[in-house]
C-alpha positions as CSV (number, residue, x, y, z in Angstrom):
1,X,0.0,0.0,0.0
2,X,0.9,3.7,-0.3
3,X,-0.3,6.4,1.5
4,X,-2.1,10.1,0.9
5,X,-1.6,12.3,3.6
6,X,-4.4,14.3,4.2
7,X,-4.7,17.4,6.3
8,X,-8.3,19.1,7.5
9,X,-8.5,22.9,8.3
10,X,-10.8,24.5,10.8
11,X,-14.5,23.4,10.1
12,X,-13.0,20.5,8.5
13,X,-10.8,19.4,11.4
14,X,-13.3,19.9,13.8
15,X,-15.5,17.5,11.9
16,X,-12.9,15.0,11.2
17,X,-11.5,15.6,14.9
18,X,-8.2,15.1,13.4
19,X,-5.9,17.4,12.1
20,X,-4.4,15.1,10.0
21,X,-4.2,11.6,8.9
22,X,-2.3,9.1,6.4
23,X,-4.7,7.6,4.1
24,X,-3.5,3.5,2.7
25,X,-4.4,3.7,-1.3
26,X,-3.6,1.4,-3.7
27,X,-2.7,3.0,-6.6
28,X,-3.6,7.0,-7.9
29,X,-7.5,7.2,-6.5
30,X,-9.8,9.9,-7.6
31,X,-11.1,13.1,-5.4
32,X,-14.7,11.8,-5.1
33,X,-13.3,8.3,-4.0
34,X,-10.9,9.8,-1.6
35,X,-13.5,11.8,-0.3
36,X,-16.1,8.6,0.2
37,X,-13.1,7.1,2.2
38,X,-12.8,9.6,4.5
39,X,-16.3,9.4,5.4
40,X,-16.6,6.3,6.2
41,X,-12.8,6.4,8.4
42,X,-15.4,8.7,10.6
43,X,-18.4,6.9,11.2
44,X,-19.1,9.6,14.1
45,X,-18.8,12.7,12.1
46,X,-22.3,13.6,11.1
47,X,-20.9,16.8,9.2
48,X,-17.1,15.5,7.5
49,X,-19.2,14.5,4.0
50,X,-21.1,18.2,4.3
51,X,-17.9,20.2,5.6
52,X,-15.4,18.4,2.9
53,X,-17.9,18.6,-0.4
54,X,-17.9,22.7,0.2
55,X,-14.4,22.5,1.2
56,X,-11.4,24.3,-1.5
57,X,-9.0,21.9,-2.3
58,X,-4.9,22.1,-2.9
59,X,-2.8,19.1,-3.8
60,X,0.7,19.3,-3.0
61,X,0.8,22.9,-3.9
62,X,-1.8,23.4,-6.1
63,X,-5.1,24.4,-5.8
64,X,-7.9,21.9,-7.7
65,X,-11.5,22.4,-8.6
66,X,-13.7,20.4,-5.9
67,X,-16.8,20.9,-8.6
68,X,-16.2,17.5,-10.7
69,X,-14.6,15.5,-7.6
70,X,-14.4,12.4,-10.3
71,X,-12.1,14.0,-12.8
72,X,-9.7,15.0,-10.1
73,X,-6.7,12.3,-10.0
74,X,-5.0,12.1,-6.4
75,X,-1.1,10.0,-6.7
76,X,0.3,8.0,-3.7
77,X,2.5,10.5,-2.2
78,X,0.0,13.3,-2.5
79,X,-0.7,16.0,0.2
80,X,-4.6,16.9,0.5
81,X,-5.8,19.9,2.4
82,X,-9.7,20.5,2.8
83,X,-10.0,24.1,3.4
84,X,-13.8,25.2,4.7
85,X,-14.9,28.5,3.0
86,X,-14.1,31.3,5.4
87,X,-15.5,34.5,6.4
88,X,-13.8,38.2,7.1
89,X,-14.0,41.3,5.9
């Protein structure tokens, strides 16, 4: 197995209640199907599928587009960061 290391921002960690966390794969798995994963790593989080679909999302050290989740191609050896919307001014 290799691993994707994953890494939750505010809302996102709060609803993960991790920070972080290595993720076993296979092979390269897509966004939605990393996504699904994580969900069901945290049976008790009744808000990580809500928090992580609205979520921006950088691999490595790019920023992706979260709209087509499918289309998105994540590599063993990747760095994810979920990254809930946030509000200033």
């Amino acid at each position: 197995m290799q691993v994707i290391r994953v890494h939750y921002w505010a809302a996102a960690r709060s609803a993960a209640g991790v920070a972080e966390e290595d993720v076993d794969v296979p092979g390269p798995v897509t966004l939605a199907d990393l996504r699904a994963d994580l969900v069901r790593r945290h049976p008790e989080s009744d808000r990580l599928a809500d928090v992580i679909k609205v979520c921006s999302v950088v691999i490595g050290d790019r920023p992706v587009s979260s709209s087509d989740p499918g289309s998105v191609l994540v590599e063993p050896g990747d760095t994810v960061e979920f990254l809930p919307p946030f509000a200033g001014g």
